[in-house]
C-alpha positions, 0 to 999 in steps of 0.5 A, a space after each residue: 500500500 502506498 504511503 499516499 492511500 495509508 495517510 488517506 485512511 488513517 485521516 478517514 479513520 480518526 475523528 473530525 476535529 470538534 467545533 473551535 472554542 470561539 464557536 462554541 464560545 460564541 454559540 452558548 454566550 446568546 442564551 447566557 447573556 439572555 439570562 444574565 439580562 433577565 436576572 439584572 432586570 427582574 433585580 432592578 425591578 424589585 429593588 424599585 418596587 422594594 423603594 418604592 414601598 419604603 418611601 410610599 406615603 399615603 396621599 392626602 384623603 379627598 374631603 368629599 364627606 358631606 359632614 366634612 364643614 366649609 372651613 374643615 375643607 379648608 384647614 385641611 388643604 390650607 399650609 401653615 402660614 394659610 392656617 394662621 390667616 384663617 385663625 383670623 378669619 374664623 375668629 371673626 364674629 362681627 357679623 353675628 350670625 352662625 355661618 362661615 365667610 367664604 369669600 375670604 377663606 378662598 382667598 387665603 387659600 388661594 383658591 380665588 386670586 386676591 384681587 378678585 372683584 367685588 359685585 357691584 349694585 349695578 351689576 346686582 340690579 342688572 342680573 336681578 332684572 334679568 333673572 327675578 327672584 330665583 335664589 340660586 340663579 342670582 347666587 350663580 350669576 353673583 359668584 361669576 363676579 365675586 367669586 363667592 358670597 363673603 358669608 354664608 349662614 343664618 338662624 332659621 332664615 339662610 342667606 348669602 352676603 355679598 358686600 360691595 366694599 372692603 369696609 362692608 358699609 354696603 352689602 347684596 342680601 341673598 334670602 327668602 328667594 329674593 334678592 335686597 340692597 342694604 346700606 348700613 349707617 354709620 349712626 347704626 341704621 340701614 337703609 333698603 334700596 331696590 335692586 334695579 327694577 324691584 318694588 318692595 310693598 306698600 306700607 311694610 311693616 317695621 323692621 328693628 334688625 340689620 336681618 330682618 326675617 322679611 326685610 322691610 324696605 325704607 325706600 320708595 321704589 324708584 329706580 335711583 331714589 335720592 333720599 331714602 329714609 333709613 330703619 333704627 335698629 
């Protein structure tokens, strides 16, 4: 036999040579980079998780509860320094009525800006000649001006009061499904004004309270009376 066909035989006889390393290297590093990759992410995703837990506080609760009051509401969304200005505020019982001033707790709490207008009586008597004597009517179209009512409340009689200065020498009463003009005196009077077009009853009877539970008016009914008499408390 030749030395040619002896080589030959012994190549066909011994085994092929295994794949290289770097094949084989390279063919088993996709599934293990793979599952490296899943490990990494599945350990970030519970250490956020885990983080998150630690750090979690409750949001604060929505006050929606109806025995939740106007001024809890308030206290409750209200920073420290806004909680020393509606101290203030609360504290007011000027008017003497039980009630909450809204108008000045919005404010303070920045739900209306301060520089938010005040009704005027002719706006008042404009709406009221075009709305009449419907309460919330006249309340809705009020606060697209001021915003709110100053004050809200009453014993046994609710009303709404929108005063038309800063001084509250002048006030919108909203009560009784009507609407009325006070101006309050500096001798302790008042006095009633109609509200654009409205006329008030022939020979009413005396009033002796700034609140009157049906507020006898002391002007005659004219569109811009000149000397309206006042009621002495």
């Amino acid at each position: 036999m030749s030395i040619r066909k002896r080589i030959k035989n012994l190549i066909d006889y011994c085994p092929q040579p295994s794949m290289p390393l770097t094949a084989r290297l390279k063919r088993h590093s996709i599934p293990v980079a793979a599952a490296v990759t899943a490990a990494l992410v599945l350990s970030i995703s519970f250490l956020v998780f885990y983080s998150g837990l630690i750090s979690f506080k409750s949001p604060p609760p929505i006050i929606n509860d109806s025995n939740v009051s106007f001024y809890e509401s308030a206290y409750a969304r209200a920073s420290s320094e806004q909680k020393v200005e509606l101290d203030k505020i609360v504290a007011d019982n000027s008017i003497g009525l039980v009630g909450e001033w809204r108008r000045p707790v919005l404010i303070a709490i920045g739900d209306l800006p301060k520089d938010q207008p005040r009704l005027t009586a002719k706006q008042a008597g404009e709406i009221y000649d075009r709305i009449g004597r419907d309460e919330r009517a006249l309340e809705k179209e009020f606060n697209k001006i001021a915003g709110a009512p100053d004050f809200v409340g009453g014993s046994g009689i609710g009303r709404s009061i929108y005063y038309l200065n800063e001084n509250r020498t002048e006030a919108i009463f909203v009560m009784e499904m009507n609407a009325y003009h006070y101006v309050f005196n500096d001798d302790g009077t008042y006095t009633l004004l109609p509200l654009g077009n409205q006329t008030f009853p022939v020979n009413p009877d005396p009033s002796h309270s700034p609140n009157p539970t049906i507020p006898a008016p002391t002007a005659t009914a004219t569109a811009s009376p000149l000397t309206p008499t006042s009621t002495p408390l």
